[in-house]
Rosetta silent file (secondary structure, phi, psi, omega in degrees, C-alpha in Angstrom):
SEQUENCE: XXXXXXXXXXXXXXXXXXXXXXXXXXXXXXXXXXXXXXXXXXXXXXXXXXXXXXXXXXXXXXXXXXXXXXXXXXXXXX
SCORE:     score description
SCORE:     0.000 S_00000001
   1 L     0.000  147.144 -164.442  -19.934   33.160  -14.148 S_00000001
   2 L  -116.916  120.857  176.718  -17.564   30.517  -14.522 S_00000001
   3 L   -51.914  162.781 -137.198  -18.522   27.079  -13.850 S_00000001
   4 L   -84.112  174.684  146.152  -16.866   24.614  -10.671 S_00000001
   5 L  -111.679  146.177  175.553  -14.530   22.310  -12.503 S_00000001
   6 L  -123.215  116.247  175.894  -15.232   18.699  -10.685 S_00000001
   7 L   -59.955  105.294 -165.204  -12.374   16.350  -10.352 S_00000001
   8 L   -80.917  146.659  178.752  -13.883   12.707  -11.802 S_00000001
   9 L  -156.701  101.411  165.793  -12.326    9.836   -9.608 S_00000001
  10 L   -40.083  142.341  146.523  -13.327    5.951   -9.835 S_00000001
  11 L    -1.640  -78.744  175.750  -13.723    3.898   -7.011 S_00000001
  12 L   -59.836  -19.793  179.689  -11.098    1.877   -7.039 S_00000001
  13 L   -76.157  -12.549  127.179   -8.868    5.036   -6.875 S_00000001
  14 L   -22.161  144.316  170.501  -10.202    5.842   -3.822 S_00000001
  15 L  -121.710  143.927  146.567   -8.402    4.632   -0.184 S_00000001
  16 L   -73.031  139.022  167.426   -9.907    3.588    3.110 S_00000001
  17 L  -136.708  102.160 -173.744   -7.860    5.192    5.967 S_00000001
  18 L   -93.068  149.457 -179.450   -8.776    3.046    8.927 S_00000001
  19 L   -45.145  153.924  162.921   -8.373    4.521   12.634 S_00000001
  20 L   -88.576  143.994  172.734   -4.962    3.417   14.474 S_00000001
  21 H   -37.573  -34.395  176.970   -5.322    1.444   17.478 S_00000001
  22 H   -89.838   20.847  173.973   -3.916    4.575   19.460 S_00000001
  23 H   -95.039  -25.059 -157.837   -6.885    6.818   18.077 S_00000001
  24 H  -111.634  -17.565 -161.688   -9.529    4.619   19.315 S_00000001
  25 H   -73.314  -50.791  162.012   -7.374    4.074   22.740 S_00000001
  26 H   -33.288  -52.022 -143.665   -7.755    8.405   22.754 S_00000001
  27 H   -99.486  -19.052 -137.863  -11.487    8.016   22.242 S_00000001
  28 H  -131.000  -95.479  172.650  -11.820    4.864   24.894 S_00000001
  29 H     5.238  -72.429  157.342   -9.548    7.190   27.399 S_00000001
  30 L   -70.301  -20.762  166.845  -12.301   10.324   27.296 S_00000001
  31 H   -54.979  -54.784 -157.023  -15.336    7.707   27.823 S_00000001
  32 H   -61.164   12.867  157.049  -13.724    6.538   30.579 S_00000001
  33 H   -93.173  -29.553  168.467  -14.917    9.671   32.543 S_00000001
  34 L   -46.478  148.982 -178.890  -18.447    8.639   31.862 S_00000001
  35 L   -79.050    3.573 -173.622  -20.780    6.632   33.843 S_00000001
  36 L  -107.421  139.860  163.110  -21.222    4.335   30.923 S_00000001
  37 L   -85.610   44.602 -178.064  -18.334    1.779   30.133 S_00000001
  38 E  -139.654  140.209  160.184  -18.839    1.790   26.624 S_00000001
  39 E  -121.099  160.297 -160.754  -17.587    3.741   23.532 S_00000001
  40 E  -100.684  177.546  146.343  -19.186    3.906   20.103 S_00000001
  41 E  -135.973  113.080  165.928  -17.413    4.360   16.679 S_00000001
  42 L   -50.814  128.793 -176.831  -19.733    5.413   14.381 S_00000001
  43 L   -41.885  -23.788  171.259  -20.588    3.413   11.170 S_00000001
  44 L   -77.959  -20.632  163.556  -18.961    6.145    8.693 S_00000001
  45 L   -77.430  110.470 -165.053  -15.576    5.514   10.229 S_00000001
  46 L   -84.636  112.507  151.985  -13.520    2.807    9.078 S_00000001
  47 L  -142.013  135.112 -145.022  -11.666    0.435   11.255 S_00000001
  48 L   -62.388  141.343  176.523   -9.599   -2.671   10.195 S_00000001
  49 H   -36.249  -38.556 -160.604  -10.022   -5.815   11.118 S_00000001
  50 H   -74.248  -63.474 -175.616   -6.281   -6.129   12.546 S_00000001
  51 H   -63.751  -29.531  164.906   -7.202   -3.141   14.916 S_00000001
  52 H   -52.663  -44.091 -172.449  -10.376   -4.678   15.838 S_00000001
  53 H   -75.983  -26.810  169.747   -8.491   -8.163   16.327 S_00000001
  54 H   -75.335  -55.048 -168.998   -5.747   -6.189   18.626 S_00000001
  55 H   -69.282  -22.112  172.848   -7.930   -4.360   20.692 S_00000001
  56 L   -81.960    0.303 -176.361   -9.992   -7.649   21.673 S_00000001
  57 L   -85.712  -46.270 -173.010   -6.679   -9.433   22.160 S_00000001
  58 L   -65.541   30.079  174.593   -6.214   -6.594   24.959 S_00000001
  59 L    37.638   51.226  164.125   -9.484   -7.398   26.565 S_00000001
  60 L   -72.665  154.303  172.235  -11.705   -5.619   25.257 S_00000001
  61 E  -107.819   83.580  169.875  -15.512   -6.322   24.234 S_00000001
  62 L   -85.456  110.086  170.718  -15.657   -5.025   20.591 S_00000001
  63 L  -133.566 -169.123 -159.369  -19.358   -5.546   18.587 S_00000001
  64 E  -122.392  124.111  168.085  -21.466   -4.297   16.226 S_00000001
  65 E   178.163 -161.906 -145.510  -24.557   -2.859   17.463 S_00000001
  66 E  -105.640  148.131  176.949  -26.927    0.650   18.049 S_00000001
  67 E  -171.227  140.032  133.453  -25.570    3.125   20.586 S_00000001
  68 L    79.114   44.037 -170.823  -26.053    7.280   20.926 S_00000001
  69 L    63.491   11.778  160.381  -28.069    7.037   17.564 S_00000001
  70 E  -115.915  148.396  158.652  -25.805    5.061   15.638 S_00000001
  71 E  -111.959  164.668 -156.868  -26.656    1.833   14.021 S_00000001
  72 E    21.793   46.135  149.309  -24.360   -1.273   13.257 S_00000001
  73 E   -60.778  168.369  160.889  -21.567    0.919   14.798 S_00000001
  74 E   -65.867  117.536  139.586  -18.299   -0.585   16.306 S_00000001
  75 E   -83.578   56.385 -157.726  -18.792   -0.919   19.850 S_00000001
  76 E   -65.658   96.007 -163.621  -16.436   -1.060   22.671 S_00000001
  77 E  -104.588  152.533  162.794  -16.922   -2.129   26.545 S_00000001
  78 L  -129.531    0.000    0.000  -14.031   -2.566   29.174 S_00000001
């Protein structure tokens, strides 16, 4: 049996690929059938300050806090 070969990869060689503003606008779009105004983004997702900093210019309430069984997620209220 022939062993896995495993590709070695530092850190730094690694990339974050944070959501785009119109990915979380998708995800804000299907809440918005819910009785709750709020959507979560889960802590394992990355997203960048600049989209954070857009979507609160558009007047949004974006924080960090526990929702649906995630903790210190991204949070969003309209």
């Amino acid at each position: 049996m022939e062993k896995e070969k495993f590709i070695l990869r530092k850190a730094s060689d690694l990339t974050k690929k944070s959501l785009t503003k119109e990915d979380v606008y998708d995800n804000i779009s299907r809440s918005n059938n819910t009785p709750t105004f709020k959507h979560a983004i889960p802590p394992e997702c990355h997203i960048s300050e600049e989209v954070i900093l857009s979507i609160m210019k558009d007047g949004f309430k974006v924080y960090k806090g526990n929702m649906m069984g995630f903790v210190d997620a991204w949070i969003i209220e309209w």
